[in-house]
C-alpha positions, 0 to 999 in steps of 0.5 A: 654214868657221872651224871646218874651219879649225881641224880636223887631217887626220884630223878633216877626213878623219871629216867628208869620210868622213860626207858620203859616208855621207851620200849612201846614209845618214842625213841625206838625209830622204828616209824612205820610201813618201812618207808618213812626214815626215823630215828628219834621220838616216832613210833609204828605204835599209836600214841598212849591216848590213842585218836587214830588206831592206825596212826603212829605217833610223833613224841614232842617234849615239854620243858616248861614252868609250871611252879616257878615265876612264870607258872601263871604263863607256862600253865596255859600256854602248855594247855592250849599246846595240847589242845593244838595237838589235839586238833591235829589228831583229831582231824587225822593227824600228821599225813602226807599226800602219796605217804601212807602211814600217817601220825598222831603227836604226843605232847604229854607223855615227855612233859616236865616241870622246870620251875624256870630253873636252867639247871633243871631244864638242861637235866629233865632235857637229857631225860626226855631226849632219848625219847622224843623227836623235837621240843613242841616248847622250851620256856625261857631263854637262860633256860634255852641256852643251857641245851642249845649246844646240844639241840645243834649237835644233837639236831632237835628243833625246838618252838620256844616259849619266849621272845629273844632275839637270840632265838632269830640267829639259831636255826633249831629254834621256831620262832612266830612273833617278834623279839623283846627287843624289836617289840620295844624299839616299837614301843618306843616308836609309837610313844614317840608318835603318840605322847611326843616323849623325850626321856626313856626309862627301862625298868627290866629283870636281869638277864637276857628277857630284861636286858633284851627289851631294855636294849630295844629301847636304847635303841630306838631312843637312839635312833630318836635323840631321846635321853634314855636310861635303865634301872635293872630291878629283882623279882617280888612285888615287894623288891620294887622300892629302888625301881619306884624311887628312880622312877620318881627321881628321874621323871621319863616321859616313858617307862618300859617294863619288862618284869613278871604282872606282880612287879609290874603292878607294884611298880605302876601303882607305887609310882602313881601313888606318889605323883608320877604321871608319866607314860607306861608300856610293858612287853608282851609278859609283863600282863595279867588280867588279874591286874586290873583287879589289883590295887594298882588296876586304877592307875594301869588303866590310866598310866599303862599299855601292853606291847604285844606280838600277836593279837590278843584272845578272842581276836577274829581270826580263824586260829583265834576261833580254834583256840577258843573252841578247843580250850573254851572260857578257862578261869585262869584265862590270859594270852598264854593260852594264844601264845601257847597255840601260836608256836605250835604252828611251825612244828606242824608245818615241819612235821608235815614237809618231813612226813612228805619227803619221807624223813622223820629223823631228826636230820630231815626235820631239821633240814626242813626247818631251816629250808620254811619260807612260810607258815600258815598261822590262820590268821593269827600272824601277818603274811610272811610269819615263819620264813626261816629260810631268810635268816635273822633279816627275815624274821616279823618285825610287826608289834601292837599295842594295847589298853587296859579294858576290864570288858575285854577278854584277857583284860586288853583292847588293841588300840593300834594294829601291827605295825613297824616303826622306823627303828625296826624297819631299819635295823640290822639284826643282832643278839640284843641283849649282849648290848647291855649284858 
């Protein structure tokens, strides 16, 4: 009751609102025919959108951004999620050989707007938990923090919509592609092979994003002999002046930037403004298309390239293929939409092996997760993607990279395919970010 306590008029009216959802919906454990186990978020009910009459329904929650600074991100990633699902239940849903009663998802019905606020996130999380069986998206590592504790004690599983190398050590979180900090060891390994650098420079956000790239990079800097140094830099296009001015005093033969698309445009334009022509490369959150068409898209196709961890929109996988037909060609087009169908592949994967074993509590499901050697992305990832029952060790380690093309559709041409450098390939697994925190 303290909690409630502290709560306004319209969060008090979001939980008055979700216990009365509560009453046909997620939350009452009452799951089917009898013969399937649940607890948490499974319905004998069908969903409020209704596919399949007679289907129950599964209840994801969505803890995402929709205001804040990674709204540009979290807007299509949750679109392409509940195309994901749509697909699903439109092709019959979550079924099981020898299992009669099947199941639609609901990923709409516990969606909420964190605004990349932990606090936020770690509130609108008790809200929905009453209600919903596992997170078909928890956006942020801060943010993912906040509720872990829970999520263990609690048994929710969880697919984030991020990339630290945090999520590879907790075994409720559903990580696809790789970490930030495996992602830029291989930045640096391809810089290495490819401009023969000698210094490195992370220009990087606070915090466990920036810091977890930026880690990556000393690293494989380390691994290289290479001079490397990093500058931590706030939020704002405008808030870029001290970040240029190290650049241009320093002089690296390679910066990484791990920032949001309007930093990472102010901070590439302003140094080749005045004279810098040094080699770019930003993680996979740093892009925007809209860039290009930025007063910096001059010197990004000259000076910069994308880290990435899965191949971008309109790529030529069947994943790639469903995606496009389910969300076809939006005008705020840019791989969160990928990213967004990506992580949904494991929580199918899950559902499906607990509704086969009869154990859609959160204990069967989570028992699962942790027991995966494999998920089927549809091309959309190498072989050997989702083996969460090898641990940190097992997890993909494969990154791409990039250029800059105006004719492509989210604004990138891979111009080298997953590959594995020599510092990845032979490093231990860790909480990256902790090295320089």
């Amino acid at each position: 009751m303290r909690r409630l306590a502290t709560l306004g008029a319209a969060a008090l009216l979001v939980l008055v609102t979700s216990a009365c959802r509560d009453d046909g919906g997620g939350g009452n454990g009452d799951g089917g025919d009898g013969d399937v186990a649940t607890d948490f978020g499974v319905s004998a009910e069908p969903c409020p959108a209704v596919v399949n009459e007679a289907n129950g329904c599964i209840y994801l929650g969505t803890l995402t951004d929709l205001t804040g600074p990674f709204a540009g991100f979290g807007t299509p990633l949750t679109t392409a999620q509940g195309a994901f699902w749509q697909r699903v239940n439109e092709a019959g849903g979550i079924t099981a050989d020898g299992v009669e009663q099947a199941y639609d998802v609901d990923v709409t019905s516990y969606q909420e707007d964190t605004g990349y606020d932990p606090t936020s996130h770690a509130q609108l999380y008790e809200e929905m938990k009453p209600n919903i069986l596992a997170l078909a998206q928890t956006l942020g590592t801060p943010q993912t923090q906040a509720i872990l504790p829970d999520m263990q004690a609690s048994d929710v599983i969880a697919a984030p919509a991020g990339y630290s190398s945090l999520f590879n050590v907790e075994d409720v979180i559903l990580e696809s592609s790789a970490s930030y900090c495996v992602e830029t060891m291989n930045s640096v390994d391809y810089a290495v092979e490819e401009y023969e650098i000698g210094s490195v420079l992370a220009v990087h956000f606070d915090g466990d994003y920036g810091l977890d790239a930026a880690a990556g990079g000393q690293i494989a800097a380390e691994s290289h002999g290479l001079d490397f140094d990093h500058v931590i830099t706030p939020a704002g296009a405008d808030q870029q002046e001290e970040a240029i001015g190290r650049i241009l005093a320093d002089q690296p033969d390679l910066v990484i930037i791990t920032t949001g698309p309007t930093e990472a445009a102010a901070i590439v334009g302003g140094a080749a403004s005045q004279g810098f022509t040094g080699r770019f490369i930003g993680t996979n959150p740093t892009w925007n298309p809209a860039l290009l068409e930025s007063p910096a898209g001059e010197a990004l196709q000259a000076l910069y390239q994308a880290g990435g961890t899965f191949p971008t929109f309109g790529s030529d996988t069947p994943a790639h293929q469903a995606l496009a037909e389910a969300v076809g060609t939006p005008d705020d087009l840019n791989d969160g939409y990928t990213a967004g169908w990506m992580w949904q592949y494991p929580i199918k994967a899950v559902l499906e092996q607990a509704l086969a074993n009869s154990d859609l509590t959160r204990a069967g499901v989570r028992a699962v997760a942790t027991g995966l050697t494999t998920v089927d992305y549809e091309g959309m990832l190498p072989a050997g993607a989702g083996n969460y029952a090898g641990g940190a060790a097992a997890q993909i380690r494969e990154t791409m990279i990039s250029d800059p093309d105006p004719e492509a559709p989210t604004g990138l041409t891979t111009v080298q395919d997953f590959f594995v450098g020599p510092t990845a390939e032979a490093w231990e697994p860790e909480v990256c970010f902790e090295l320089l925190g």
